[in-house]
C-alpha positions as CSV (number, residue, x, y, z in Angstrom):
1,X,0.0,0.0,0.0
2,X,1.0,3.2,-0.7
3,X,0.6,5.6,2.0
4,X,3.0,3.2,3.8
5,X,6.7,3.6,3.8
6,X,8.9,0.5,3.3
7,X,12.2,1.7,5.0
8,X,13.2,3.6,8.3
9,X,13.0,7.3,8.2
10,X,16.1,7.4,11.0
11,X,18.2,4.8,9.1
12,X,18.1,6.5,5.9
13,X,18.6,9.6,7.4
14,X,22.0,8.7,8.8
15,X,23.1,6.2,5.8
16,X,22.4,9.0,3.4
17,X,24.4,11.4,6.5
18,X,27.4,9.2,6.3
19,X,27.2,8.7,2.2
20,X,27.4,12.5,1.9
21,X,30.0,13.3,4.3
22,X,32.9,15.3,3.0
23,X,35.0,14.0,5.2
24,X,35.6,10.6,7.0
25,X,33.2,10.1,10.2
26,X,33.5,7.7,12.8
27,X,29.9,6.0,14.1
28,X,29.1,3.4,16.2
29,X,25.2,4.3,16.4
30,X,22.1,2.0,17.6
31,X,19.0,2.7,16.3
32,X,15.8,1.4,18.0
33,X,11.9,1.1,16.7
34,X,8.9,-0.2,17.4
35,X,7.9,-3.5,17.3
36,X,11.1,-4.4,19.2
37,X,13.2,-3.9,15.4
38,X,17.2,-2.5,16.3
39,X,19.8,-1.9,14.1
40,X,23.1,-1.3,15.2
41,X,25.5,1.2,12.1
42,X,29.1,1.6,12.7
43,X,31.8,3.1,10.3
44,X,35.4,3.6,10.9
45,X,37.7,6.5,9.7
46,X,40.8,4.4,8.9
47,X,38.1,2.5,6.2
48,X,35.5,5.1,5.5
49,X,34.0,3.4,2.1
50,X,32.9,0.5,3.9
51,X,29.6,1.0,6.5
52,X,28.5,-2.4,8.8
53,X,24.8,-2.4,9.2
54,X,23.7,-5.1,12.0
55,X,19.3,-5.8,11.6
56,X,17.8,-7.6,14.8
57,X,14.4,-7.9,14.0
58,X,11.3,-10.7,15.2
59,X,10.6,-13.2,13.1
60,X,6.9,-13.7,12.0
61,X,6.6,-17.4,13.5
62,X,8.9,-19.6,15.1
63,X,7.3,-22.7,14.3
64,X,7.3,-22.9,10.2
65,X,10.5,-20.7,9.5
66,X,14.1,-22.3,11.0
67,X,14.4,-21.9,15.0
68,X,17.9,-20.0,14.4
69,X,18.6,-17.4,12.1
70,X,17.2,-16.5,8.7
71,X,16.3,-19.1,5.5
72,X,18.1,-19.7,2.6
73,X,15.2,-17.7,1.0
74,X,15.2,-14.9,3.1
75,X,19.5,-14.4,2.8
76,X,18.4,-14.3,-1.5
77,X,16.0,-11.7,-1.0
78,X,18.5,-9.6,0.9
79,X,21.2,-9.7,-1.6
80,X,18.7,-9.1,-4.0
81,X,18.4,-5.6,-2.8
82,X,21.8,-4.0,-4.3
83,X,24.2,-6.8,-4.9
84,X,27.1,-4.4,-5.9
85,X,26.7,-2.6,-3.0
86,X,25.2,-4.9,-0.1
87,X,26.8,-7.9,0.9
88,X,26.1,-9.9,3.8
89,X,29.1,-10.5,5.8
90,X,29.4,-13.6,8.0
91,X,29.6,-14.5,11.2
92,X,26.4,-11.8,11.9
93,X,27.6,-9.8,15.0
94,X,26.2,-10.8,18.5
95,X,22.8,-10.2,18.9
96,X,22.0,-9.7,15.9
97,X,20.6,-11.9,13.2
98,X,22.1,-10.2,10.4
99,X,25.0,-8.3,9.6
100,X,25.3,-6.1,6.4
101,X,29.0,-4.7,4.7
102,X,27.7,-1.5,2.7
103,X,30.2,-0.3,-0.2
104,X,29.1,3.1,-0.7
105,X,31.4,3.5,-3.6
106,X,30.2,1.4,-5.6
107,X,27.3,3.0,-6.0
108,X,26.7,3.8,-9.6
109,X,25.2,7.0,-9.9
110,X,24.7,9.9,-7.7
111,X,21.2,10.5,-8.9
112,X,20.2,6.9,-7.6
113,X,22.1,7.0,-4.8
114,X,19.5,8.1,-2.3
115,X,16.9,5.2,-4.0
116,X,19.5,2.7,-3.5
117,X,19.9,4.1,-0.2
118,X,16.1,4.0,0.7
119,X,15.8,0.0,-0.7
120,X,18.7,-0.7,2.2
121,X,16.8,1.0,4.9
122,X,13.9,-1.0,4.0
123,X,15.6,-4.1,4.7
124,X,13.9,-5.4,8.0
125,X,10.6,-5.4,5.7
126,X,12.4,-7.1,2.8
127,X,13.4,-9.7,5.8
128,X,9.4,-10.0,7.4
129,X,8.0,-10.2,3.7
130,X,10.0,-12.9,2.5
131,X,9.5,-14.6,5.4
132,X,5.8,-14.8,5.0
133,X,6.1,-15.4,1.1
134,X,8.0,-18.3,2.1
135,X,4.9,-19.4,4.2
136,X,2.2,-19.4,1.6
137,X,4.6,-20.9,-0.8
138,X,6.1,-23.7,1.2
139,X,3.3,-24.5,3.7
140,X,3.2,-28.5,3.0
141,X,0.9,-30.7,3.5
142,X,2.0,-32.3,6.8
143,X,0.3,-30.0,8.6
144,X,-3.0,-31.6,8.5
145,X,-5.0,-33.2,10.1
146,X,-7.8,-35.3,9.0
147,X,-8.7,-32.5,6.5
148,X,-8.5,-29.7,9.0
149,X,-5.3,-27.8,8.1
150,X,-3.5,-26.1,11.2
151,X,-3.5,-22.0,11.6
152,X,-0.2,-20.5,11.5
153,X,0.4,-17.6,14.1
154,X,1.9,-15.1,12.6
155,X,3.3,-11.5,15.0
156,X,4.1,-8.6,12.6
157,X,3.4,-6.2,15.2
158,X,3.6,-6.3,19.4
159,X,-0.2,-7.7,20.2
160,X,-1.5,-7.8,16.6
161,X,-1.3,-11.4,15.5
162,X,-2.8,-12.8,12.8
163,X,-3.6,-16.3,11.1
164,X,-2.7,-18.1,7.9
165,X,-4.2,-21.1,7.3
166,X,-3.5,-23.0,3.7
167,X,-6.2,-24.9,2.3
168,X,-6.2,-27.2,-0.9
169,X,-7.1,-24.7,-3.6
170,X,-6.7,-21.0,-1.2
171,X,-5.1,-19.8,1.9
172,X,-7.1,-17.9,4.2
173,X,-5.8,-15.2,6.2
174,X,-7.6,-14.3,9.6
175,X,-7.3,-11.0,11.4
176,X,-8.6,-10.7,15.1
177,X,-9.5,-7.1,15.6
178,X,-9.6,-5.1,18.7
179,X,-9.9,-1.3,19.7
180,X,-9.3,0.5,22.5
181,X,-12.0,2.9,22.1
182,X,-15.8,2.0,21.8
183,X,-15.9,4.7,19.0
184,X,-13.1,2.8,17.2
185,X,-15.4,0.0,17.0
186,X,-18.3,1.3,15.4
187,X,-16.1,3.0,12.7
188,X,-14.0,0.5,11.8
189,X,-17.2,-2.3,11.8
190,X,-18.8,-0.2,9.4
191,X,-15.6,0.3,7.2
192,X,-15.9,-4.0,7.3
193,X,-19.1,-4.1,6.0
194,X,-18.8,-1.4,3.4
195,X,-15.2,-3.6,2.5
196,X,-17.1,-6.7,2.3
197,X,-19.9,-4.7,0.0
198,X,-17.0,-3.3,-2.5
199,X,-15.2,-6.6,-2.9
200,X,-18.4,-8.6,-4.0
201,X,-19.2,-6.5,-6.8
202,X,-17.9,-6.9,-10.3
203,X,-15.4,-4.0,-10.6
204,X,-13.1,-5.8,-7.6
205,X,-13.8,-9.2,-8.6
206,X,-10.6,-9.7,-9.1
207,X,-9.0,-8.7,-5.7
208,X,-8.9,-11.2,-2.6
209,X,-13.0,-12.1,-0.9
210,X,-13.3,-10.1,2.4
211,X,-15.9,-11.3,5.0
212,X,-16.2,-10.0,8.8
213,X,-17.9,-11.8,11.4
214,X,-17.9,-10.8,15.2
215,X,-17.4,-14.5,16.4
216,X,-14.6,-16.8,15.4
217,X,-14.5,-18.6,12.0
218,X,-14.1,-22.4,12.5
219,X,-10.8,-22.0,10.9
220,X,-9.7,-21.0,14.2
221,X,-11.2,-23.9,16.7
222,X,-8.9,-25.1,19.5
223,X,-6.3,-21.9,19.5
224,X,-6.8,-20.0,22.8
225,X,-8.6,-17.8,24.5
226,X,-6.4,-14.6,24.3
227,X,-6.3,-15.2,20.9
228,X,-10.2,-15.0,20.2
229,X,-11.0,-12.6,23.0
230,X,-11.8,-9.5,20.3
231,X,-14.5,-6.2,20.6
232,X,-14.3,-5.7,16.6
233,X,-15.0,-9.3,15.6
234,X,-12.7,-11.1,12.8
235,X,-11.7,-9.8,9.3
236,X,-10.7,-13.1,7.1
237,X,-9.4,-12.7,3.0
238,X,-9.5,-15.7,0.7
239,X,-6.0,-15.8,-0.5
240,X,-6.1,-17.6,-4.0
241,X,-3.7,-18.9,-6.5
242,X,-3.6,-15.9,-8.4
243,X,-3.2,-13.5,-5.7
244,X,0.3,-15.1,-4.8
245,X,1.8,-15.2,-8.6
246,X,4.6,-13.5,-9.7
247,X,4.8,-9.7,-9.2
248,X,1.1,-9.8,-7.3
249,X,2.7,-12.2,-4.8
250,X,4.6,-8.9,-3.1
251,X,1.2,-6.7,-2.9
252,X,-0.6,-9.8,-1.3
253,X,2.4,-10.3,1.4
254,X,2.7,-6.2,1.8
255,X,-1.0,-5.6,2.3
256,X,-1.7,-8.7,4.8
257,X,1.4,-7.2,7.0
258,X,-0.3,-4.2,6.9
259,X,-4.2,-4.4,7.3
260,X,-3.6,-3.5,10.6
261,X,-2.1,-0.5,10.3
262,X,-4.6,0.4,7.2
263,X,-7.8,-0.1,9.5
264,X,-5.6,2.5,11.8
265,X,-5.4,4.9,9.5
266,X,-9.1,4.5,7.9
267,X,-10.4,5.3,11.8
268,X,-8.5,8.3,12.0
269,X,-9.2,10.0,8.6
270,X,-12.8,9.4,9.9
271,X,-11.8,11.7,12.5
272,X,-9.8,14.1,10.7
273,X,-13.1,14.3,8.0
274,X,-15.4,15.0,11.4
275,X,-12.9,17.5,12.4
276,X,-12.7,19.1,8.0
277,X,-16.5,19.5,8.7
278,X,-16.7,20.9,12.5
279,X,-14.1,23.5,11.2
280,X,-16.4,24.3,8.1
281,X,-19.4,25.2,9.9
282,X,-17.0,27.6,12.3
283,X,-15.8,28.8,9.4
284,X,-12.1,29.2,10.8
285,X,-8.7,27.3,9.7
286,X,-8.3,26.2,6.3
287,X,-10.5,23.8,4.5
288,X,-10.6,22.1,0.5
289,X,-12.0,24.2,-2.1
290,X,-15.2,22.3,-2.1
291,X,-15.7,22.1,1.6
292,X,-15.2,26.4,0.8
293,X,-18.2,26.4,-2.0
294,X,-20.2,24.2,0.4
295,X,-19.7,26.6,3.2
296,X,-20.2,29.7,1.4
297,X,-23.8,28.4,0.2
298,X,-24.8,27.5,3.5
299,X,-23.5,31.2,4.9
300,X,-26.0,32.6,2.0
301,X,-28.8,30.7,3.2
302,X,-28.3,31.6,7.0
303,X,-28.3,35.3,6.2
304,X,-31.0,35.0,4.1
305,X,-32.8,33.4,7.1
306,X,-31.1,35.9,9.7
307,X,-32.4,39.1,7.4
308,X,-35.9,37.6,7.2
309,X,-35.7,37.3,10.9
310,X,-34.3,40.3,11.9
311,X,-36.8,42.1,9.7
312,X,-39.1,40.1,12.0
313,X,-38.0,41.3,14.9
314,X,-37.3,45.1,13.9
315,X,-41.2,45.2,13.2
316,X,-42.6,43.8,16.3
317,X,-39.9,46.2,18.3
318,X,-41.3,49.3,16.4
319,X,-44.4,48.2,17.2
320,X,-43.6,47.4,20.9
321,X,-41.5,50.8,21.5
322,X,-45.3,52.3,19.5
323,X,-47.2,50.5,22.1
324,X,-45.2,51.6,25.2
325,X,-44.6,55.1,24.2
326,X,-48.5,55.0,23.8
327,X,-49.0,53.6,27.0
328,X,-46.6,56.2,28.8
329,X,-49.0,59.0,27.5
330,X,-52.0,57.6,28.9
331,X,-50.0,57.5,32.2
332,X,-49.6,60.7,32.5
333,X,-52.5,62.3,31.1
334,X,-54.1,59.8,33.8
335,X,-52.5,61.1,36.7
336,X,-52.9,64.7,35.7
337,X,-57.0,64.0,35.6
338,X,-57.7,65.3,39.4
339,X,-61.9,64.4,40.8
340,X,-62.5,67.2,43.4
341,X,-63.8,65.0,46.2
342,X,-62.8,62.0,45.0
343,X,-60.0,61.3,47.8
344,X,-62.1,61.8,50.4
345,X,-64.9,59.6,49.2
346,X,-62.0,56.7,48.9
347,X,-61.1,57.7,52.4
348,X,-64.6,57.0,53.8
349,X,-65.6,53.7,51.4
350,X,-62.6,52.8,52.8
351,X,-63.4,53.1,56.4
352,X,-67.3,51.2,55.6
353,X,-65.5,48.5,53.9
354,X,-62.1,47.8,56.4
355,X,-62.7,44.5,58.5
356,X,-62.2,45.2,62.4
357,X,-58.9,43.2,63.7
358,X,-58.4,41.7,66.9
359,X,-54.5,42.1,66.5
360,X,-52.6,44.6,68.4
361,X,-50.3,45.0,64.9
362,X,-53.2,45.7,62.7
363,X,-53.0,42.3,61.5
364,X,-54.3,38.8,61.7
365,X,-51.5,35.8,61.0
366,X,-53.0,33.5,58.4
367,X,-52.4,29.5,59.4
């Protein structure tokens, strides 16, 4: 997948640091990433051609692949990558699994030397990939059981495993997915369904069957319980023939070691979309030219409606401030109207009317 990157950011950075240098450096630098991935670069100034780049990486299973060190398959790949310049040098240094003697002048040109550069950095994936192309192509039959073909575990990244089990005409691949957030889950279960709905119709026919299911396939009967215990169900591709030939082969391996990391990203542009259209309606911070036309005919429509309201409003105020300056008037024309007499016959209805109280206060406390 493209939005992906192959190699190490850092490790290029200083291979392509010590391949520039004017002058001779000495380095004896360890480089760590995640996923429990180190790489260990030294160069020496009494030999500054030659760079030693040491790789300790996980392997993707212990059980199909050889319990020490890499396969015979693996080591081609590698020296696959730049043969005039990589070669693997032997014994690998301690702790490490392999040990790479880079000849940086014999790199051709110096217009390809930062893509040669870039294809050695991405080394550790060269090493994961061919390890798991080795899997779908060498999976034999002994692993069976009665017709029931075992799962293979396989541990790209820390507490992301996934399954690979082969079958007589496909291989299935089977992703248990889990989320931290309750949100995550609803986004990404949706993004399953609409994946299943895309690969079933004709224009994708082509690419690998996708179904999702929030309980575990039967594929997966008898592995354990930490294994199966998921909150966004299981994600499983049907892997056939050819999806492994040739130069499809390497999509296949890249996108399986990656669905992961692809479901990531699909829940966070959900987010960052949310976020594009919260921003729109504020009408601050920049936004796509579309989002801008959007926004600028729904600002038209909202002063429409605020003129028409307004307009409202300024009417029944006019009409209010009418009524009360009216009302004001009356006031005081009332209280300038004076009855001769009329006080004093208040003053004695009054007196006819009062009740008599039997409070000393002039009052009676009601209960």
């Amino acid at each position: 997948m493209a939005c992906f990157e192959r190699g190490s950011p850092a490790l290029k950075e200083i291979l392509l640091k010590l391949y520039r240098a004017q002058k001779p450096m000495e380095i004896d630098h360890h480089l760590y990433e995640f996923g429990s991935v180190e790489y260990h670069v030294q160069c020496s100034v009494s030999d500054p051609q030659l760079t030693y780049l040491s790789i300790s990486t996980p392997l993707l299973s212990q059980g199909v692949l050889q319990s020490f060190g890499l396969s015979h398959y693996t080591i081609q790949m590698v020296e696959g990558i730049c043969s005039d310049v990589v070669e693997i040098f032997e014994p690998a240094k301690q702790g490490y699994q392999l040990t790479l003697r880079l000849d940086f002048s014999k790199i051709p040109n110096k217009k390809d030397s930062e893509k040669i550069i870039e294809k050695i950095s991405a080394v550790q994936a060269v090493i994961i990939s061919s390890q798991l192309k080795e899997m779908l192509q060498n999976v034999n039959s002994q692993d069976s059981y009665q017709g029931m073909y075992k799962p293979i575990k396989l541990i790209y990244h820390p507490r992301e495993p996934f399954f690979v089990i082969k079958q007589p005409h496909k291989i299935i691949a089977i992703f248990p997915m889990r989320f931290k957030e309750d949100s995550d889950v609803i986004i990404a279960t949706a993004f399953f369904q609409e994946l299943m709905d895309v690969g079933s119709s004709e224009k994708w026919a082509k690419a690998p069957p996708c179904n999702w299911s929030p309980i575990p396939p039967p594929e997966l009967r008898g592995e354990t319980f930490n294994d199966l215990s998921t909150n966004g169900g299981f994600v499983s591709f049907d892997i056939f023939p050819r999806h492994v030939e040739s130069k499809r082969l390497d999509k296949t391996v890249w996108s399986l070691l990656n669905f992961y990391a692809y479901v990531k990203y699909h829940v966070k542009r959900f987010y960052s979309k949310k976020n594009e259209k919260s921003i729109g309606k504020t009408g601050s911070g920049p936004a796509h030219p579309e989002l801008r036309r959007n926004r600028t005919k729904t600002n038209k429509v909202k002063e429409r409606r605020f003129m028409t309201r307004l307009i409202k409003l300024t009417k029944s105020n006019i009409i209010k401030r009418k009524c009360g300056a009216l009302s004001k008037k009356i006031k005081r024309i009332r209280f300038r109207i004076k009855i001769h007499g009329f006080g004093r016959f208040r003053r004695q209805w009054l007196k006819l009317k009062m009740p008599s109280f039997s409070s000393s206060k002039g009052y009676t406390k009601l209960e």
